[in-house]
VOGU-3710 file (C-alpha; in Angstrom, 3 decimals, decimal comma):
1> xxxxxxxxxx> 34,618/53,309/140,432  31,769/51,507/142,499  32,889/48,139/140,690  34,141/45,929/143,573  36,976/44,906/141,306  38,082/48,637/140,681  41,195/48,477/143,146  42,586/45,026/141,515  44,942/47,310/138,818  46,054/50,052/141,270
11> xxxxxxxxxx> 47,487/51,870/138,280  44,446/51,835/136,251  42,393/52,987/139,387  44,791/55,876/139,533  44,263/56,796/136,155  40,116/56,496/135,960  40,193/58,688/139,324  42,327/61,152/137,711  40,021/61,169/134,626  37,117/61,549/136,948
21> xxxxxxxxxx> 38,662/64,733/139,027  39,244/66,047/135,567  35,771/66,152/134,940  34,655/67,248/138,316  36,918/70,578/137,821  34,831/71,314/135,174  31,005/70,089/136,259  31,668/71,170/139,889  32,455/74,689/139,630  29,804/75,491/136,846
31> xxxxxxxxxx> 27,021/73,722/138,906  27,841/75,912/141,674  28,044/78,933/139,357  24,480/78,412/137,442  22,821/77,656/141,004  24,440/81,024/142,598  23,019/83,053/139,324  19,694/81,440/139,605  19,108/82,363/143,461  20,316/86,063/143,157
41> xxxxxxxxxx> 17,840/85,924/140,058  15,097/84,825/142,028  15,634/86,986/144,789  16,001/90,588/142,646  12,368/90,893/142,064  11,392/90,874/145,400  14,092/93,014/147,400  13,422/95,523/144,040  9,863/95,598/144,969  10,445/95,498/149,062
51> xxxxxxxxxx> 12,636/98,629/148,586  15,428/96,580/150,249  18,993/98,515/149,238  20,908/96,505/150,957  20,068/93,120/149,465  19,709/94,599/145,999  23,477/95,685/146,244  24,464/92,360/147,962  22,765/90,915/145,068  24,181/93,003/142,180
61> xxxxxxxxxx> 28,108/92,281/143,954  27,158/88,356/143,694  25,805/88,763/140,139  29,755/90,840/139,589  31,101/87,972/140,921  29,304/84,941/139,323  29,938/86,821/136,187  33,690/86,823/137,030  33,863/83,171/137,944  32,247/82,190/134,805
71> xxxxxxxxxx> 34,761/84,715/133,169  37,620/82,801/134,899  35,902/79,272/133,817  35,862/80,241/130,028  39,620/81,409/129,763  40,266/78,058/131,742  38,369/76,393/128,481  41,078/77,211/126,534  43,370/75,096/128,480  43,302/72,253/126,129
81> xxxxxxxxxx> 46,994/71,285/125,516  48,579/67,865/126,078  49,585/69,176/129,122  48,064/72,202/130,264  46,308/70,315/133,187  49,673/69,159/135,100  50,861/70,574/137,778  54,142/72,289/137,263  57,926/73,548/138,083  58,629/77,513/138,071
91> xxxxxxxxxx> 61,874/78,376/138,036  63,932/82,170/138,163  67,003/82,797/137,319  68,542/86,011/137,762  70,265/88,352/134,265  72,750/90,571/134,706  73,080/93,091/137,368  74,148/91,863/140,741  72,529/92,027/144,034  69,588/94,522/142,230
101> xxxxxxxxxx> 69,200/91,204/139,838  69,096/88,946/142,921  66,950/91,422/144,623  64,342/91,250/141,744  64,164/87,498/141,650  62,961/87,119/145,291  60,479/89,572/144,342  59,251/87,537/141,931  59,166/84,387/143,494  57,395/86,088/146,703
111> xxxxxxxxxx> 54,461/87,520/143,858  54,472/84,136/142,051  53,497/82,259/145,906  51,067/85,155/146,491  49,590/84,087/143,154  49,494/80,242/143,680  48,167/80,359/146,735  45,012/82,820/145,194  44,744/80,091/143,426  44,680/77,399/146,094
121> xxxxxxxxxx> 47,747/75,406/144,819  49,842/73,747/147,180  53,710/75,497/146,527  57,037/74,052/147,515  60,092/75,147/147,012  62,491/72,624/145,130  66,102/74,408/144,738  67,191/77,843/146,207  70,704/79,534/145,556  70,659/82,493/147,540
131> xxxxxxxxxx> 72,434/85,632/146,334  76,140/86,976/147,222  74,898/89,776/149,134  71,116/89,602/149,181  67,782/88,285/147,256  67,854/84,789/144,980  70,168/83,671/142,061  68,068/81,088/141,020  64,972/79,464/142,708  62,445/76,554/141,621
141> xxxxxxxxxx> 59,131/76,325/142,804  56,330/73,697/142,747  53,090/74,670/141,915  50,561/71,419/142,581  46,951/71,981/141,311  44,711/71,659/138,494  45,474/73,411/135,492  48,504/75,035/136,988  50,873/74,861/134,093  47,903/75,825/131,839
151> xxxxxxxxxx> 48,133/79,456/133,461  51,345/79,061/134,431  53,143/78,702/131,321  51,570/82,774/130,613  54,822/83,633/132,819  57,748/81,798/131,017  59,992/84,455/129,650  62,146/87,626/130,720  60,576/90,004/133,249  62,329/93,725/133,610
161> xxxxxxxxxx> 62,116/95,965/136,927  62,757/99,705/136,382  63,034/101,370/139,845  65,494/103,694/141,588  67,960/101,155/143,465  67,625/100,629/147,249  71,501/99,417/147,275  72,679/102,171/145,064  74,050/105,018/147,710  73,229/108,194/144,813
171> xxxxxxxxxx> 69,544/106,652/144,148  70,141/106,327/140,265  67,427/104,172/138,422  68,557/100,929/137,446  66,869/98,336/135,169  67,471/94,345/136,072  66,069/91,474/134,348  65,057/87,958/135,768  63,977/84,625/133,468  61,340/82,589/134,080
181> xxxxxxxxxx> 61,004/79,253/133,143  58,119/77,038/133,549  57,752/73,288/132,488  54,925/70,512/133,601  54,911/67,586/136,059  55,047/64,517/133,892  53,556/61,842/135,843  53,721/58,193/135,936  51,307/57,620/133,128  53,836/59,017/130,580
191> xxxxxxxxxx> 56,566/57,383/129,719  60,023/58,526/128,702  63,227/56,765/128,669  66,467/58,263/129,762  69,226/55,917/129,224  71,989/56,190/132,594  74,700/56,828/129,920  73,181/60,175/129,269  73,264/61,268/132,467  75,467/63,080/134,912
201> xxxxxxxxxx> 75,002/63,118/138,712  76,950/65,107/140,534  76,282/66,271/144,490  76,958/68,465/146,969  76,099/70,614/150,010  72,553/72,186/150,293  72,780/76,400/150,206  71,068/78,112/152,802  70,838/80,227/156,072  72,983/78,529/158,002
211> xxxxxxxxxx> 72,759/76,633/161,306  70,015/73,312/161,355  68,651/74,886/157,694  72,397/73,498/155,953  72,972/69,434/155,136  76,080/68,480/156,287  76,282/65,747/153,965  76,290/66,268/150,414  72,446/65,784/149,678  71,530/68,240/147,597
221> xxxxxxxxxx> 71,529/66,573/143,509  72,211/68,116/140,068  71,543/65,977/136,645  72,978/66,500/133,363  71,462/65,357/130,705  74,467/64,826/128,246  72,673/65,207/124,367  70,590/67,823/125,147  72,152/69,934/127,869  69,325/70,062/130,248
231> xxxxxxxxxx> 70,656/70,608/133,946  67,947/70,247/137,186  68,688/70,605/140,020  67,471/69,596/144,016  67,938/70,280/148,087  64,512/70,476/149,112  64,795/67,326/151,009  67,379/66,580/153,280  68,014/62,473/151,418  69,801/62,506/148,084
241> xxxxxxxxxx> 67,752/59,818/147,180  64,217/62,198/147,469  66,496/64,992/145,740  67,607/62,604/143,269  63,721/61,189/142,474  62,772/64,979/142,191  65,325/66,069/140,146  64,825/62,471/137,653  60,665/64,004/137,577  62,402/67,423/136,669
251> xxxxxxxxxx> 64,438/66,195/133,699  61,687/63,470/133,114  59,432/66,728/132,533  61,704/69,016/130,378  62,603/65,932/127,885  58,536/65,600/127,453  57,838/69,422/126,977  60,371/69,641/124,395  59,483/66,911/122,525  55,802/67,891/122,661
261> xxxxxxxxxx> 57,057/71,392/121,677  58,548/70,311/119,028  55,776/68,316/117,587  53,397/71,334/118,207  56,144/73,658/116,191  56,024/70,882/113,181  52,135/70,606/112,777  52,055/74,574/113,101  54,442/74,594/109,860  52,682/71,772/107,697
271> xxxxxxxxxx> 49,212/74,144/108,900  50,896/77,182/107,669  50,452/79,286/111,344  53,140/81,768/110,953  52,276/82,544/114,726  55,695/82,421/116,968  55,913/83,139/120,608  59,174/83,957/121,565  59,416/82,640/125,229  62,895/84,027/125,172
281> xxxxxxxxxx> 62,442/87,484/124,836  60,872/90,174/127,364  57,101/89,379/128,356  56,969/91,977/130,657  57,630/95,416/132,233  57,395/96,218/135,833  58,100/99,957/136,268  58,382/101,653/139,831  59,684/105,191/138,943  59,179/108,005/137,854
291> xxxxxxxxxx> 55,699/106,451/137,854  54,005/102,607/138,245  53,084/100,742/135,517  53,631/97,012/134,434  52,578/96,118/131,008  52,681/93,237/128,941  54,845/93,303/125,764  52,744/90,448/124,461  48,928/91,321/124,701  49,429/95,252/125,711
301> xxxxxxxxxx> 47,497/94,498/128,940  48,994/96,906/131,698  48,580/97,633/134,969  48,713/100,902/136,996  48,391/99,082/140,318  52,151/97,773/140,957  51,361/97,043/144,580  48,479/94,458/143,969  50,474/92,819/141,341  53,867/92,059/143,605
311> xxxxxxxxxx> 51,108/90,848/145,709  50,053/88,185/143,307  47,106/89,867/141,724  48,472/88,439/137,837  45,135/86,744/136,517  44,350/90,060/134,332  47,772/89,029/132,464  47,688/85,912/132,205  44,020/85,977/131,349  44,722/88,620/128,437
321> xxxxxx> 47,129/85,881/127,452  45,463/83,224/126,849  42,847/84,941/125,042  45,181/85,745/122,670  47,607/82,729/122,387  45,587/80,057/124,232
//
């Protein structure tokens, strides 16, 4: 990177700084982690033999927490798919049950933000369709950091609420049932062809609150992809030519993940893994009466604390996860 001549291929550049960041997010945060152990090593001894409580238990609580951080840094190890360290699309869609279904689905996406931003990822939302009579239909988040599809992809599959309705006037318990689907960023340094024939733009008026928020002009985009049946969509931006380059990264991405999938399923049969996750099924329980739980279906990691979890505390589940299927 110090050559002088390093800037004359720009796209070359782009790719040896992106190799080098790669290896920073690894070097970086264990330098800082062996340093941190070796100081509150050195310093035990001596607050142990001054008598001094409170820096032995300020030391013990950074010991807990370099021992978490390297915790966090060996799950992340296992992030060694083709494409685990892409940024990534989320995106919920509502199941059946109305306005409770809706409901459920902007709880979701408010948890998932909570959880992106723990993680210091920038988030932005992509596509919104808002809900009849309250909450989300379907929304589409991006989630821009390293190694976010790597955890993210822990959340792709059917999540179920159990609670006793707030729009149901006798206070029955209802159960609703929102999908999530996540696929990587595929950036310029992959390649994949989509031929114009195969594809079917159509536009139309951005969804929203109303007022300044709401296009007037038909900007927000939605792509068909004809032989495979992949639909994105866009109205984050307020030109349908952004919309248009967002939703081409979109179906750009999907086309890549399923091929890669489907390479990934073919070496796993001429192996012999019999292993098969089922993104399509329930990956999760979230229950709010008669009493709080949420547990995974997958790994049988639960959690009694419901309230830190719709506030984005997921890294226990997605860490049980991908101990098990990373």
């Amino acid at each position: 990177m110090e050559d002088p001549n390093f800037w004359d291929d720009n796209t070359a550049a782009q790719k040896v700084i992106a190799e080098c960041n790669e290896l920073r997010s690894w070097t970086l945060p264990y330098a800082e982690i062996k340093q941190r152990f070796l100081d509150a090593q050195s310093l035990l001894p001596e607050a142990y033999e001054d008598g001094d409580d409170d820096l032995i238990q300020d030391l013990l609580k950074e010991l807990d927490q370099v021992e978490k951080e390297l915790g966090d840094l060996e799950v992340r190890k296992m992030l060694s798919g083709e494409l685990d360290s892409k940024s990534c699309f989320l995106s919920i869609n509502a199941g059946a049950g109305g306005t409770e279904a809706c409901d459920w689905v902007q709880m979701l996406a408010r948890m998932f933000r909570r959880w992106a931003e723990r993680r210091r990822w920038k988030v932005e939302e992509i596509d919104l369709l808002p809900g009849e009579v309250a909450g989300i239909k379907s929304v589409t988040l991006k989630f821009s950091g390293p190694f976010a599809f790597g955890y993210a992809k822990a959340e792709k599959g059917v999540h179920r609420l159990v609670r006793i309705s707030p729009f149901d006037s006798n206070a029955r318990r209802h159960t609703s049932f929102a999908s999530v689907d996540v696929i990587p960023e595929i950036t310029d340094d992959i390649q994949i062809e989509i031929r114009p024939e195969d594809m079917r733009i159509d536009t139309f008026r951005a969804s929203g609150a109303g007022g300044q928020h709401v296009n007037k002009t038909e900007s927000a985009v939605r792509i068909t992809h004809i032989s495979s049946g992949i639909v994105v969509s866009c109205q984050a931006e307020r030109s349908q030519l952004q919309n248009k380059e967002t939703c081409l990264k979109m179906l750009r991405s999907k086309l890549y993940e399923k091929e890669v999938m489907e390479r990934e399923d073919e070496l796993r049969k001429l192996s012999g893994d019999k292993r098969k996750i089922e993104w399509g099924s329930q990956i999760r329980s979230y229950v709010f009466q008669p009493y709080t739980m949420v547990k995974d279906t997958r790994t049988n990691f639960e959690e009694t604390n419901i309230q830190a979890v719709m506030d984005g505390d997921l890294d226990g589940f997605v860490n049980a996860y991908l101990k098990e299927f990373g």
